[in-house]
VOZALUM-24037 format. One record per residue (C-alpha): residue number from 1; x, y, z. Coordinates in nm, 2 decimals. Example, Ala and Ser with C-alpha at 12.3 -4.5 7.8 and 13.67 -1.06 7.14 Angstrom:
2
1,1.23,-0.45,0.78
2,1.37,-0.11,0.71
//
This chain:
150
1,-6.38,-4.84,3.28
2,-6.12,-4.79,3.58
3,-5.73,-4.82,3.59
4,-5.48,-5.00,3.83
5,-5.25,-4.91,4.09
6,-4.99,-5.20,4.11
7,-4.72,-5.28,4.38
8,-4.57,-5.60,4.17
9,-4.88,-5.84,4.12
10,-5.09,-5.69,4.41
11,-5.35,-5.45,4.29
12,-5.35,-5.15,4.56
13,-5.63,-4.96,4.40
14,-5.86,-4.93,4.08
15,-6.02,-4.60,4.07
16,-6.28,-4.48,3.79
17,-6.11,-4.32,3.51
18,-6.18,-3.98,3.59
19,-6.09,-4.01,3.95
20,-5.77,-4.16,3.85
21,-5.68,-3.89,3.61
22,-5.73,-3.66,3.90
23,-5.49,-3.83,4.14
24,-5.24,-3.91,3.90
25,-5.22,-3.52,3.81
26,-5.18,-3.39,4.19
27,-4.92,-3.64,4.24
28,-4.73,-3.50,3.95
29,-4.80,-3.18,4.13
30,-4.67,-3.28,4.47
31,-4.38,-3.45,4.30
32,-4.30,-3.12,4.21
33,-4.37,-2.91,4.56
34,-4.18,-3.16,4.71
35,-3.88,-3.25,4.49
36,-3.94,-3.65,4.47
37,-4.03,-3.86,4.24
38,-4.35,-4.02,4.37
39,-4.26,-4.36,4.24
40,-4.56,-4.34,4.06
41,-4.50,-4.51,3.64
42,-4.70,-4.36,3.38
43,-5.05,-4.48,3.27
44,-4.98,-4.77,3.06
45,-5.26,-5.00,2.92
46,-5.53,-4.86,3.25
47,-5.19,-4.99,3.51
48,-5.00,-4.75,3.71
49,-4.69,-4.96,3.83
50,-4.50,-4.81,4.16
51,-4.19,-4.84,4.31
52,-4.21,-4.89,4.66
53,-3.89,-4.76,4.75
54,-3.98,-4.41,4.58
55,-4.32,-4.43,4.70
56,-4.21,-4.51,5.04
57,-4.00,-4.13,5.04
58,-4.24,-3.95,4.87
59,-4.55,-4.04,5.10
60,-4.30,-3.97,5.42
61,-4.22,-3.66,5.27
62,-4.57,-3.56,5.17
63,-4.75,-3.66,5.51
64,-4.43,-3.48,5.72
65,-4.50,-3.17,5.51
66,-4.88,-3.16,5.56
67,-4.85,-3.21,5.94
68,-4.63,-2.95,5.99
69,-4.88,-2.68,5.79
70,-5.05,-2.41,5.96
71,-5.17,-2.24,5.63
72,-5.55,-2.33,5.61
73,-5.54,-2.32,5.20
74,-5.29,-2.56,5.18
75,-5.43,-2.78,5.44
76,-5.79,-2.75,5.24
77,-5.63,-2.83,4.91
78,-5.44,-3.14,5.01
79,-5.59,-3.33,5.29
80,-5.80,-3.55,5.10
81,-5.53,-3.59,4.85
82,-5.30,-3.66,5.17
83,-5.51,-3.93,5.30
84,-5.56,-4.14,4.95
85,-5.19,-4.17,4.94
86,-5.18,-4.32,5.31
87,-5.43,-4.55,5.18
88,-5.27,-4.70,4.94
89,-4.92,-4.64,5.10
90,-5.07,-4.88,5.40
91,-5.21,-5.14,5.11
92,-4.85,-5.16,4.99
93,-4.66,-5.20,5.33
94,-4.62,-4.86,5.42
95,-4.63,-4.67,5.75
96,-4.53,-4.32,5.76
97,-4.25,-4.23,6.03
98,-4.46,-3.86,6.07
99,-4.74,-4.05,6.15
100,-4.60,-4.28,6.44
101,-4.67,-4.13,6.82
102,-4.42,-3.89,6.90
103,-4.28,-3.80,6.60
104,-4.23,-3.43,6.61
105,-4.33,-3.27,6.30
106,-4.08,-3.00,6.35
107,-4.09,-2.94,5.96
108,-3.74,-3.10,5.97
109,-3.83,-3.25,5.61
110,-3.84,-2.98,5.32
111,-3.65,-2.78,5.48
112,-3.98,-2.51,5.51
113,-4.32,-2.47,5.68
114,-4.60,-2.33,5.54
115,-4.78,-2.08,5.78
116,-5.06,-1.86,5.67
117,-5.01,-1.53,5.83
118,-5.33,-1.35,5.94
119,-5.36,-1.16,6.31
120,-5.61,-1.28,6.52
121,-5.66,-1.57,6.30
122,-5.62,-1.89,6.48
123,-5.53,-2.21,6.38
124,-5.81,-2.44,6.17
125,-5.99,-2.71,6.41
126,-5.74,-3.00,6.47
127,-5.47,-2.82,6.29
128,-5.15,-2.64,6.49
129,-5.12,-2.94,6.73
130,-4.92,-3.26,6.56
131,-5.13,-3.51,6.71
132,-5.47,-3.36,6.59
133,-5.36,-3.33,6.25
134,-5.27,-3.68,6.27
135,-5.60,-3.78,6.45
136,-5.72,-3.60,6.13
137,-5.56,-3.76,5.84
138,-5.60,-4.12,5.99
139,-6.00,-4.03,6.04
140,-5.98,-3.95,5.66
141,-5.78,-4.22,5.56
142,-5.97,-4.47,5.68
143,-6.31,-4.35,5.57
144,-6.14,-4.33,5.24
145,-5.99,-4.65,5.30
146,-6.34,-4.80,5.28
147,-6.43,-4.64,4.96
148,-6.15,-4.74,4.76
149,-6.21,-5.04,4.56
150,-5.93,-5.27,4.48
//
């Protein structure tokens, strides 16, 4: 059995059950860390309907917020949760401001950046520098990208 992601008539994604459940619950999560709606309807009948307006604002604000992380937890937790919403962001139309070159990623969004505070501790491989986060999540995304059945 699997369920449906839907931008109007065009099918963005259709994830196993369980995987599904899974995503479905962090973006709940993140809806609530970030204080947006993700866009995302409820699970009705295996389809997922999403508003790409509210999607559009909730991935901007999610991918500006994990870019501009230096705490490693936070950066461990998400990422792959990061990088399935850029997928399917990209399926519907979407291209993340954070992610175009030169954006700044001065944590400008949220108001707040997460920092994990440790001396001597430096900052996670590819992490502390905007453009290899980015380098990062777009390697991610589009290994994910592959694996995502529509």
């Amino acid at each position: 059995m699997s369920q449906y992601y839907e931008v109007g008539d065009e099918t963005l994604w259709n994830p196993s059950i369980g995987a599904s459940r899974l995503f479905l619950a962090q973006v709940r999560l993140h809806e609530d860390e970030l204080g947006l709606a993700s866009g995302l309807g409820p699970m009705d009948m295996d389809e997922c309907k999403i508003e790409a307006g509210a999607f559009r604002e909730y991935t901007e604000a999610l991918v500006a917020r994990h870019l501009r992380t230096g705490h490693r937890v936070i950066l461990a937790l998400s990422e792959g949760f990061v990088a399935t919403v850029l997928v399917l962001a990209r399926r519907a139309g979407i291209e993340p401001d954070a992610l175009r070159a030169g954006a700044d990623g001065d944590g400008s969004a949220g108001g707040f950046r997460d920092v994990q505070v440790r001396a001597g501790a430096p900052a996670p491989p590819g992490q502390g520098d905007g453009h290899a986060a980015r380098e990062r999540l777009e390697a991610l995304a589009h290994r994910l990208d592959r694996a995502m059945p529509r």
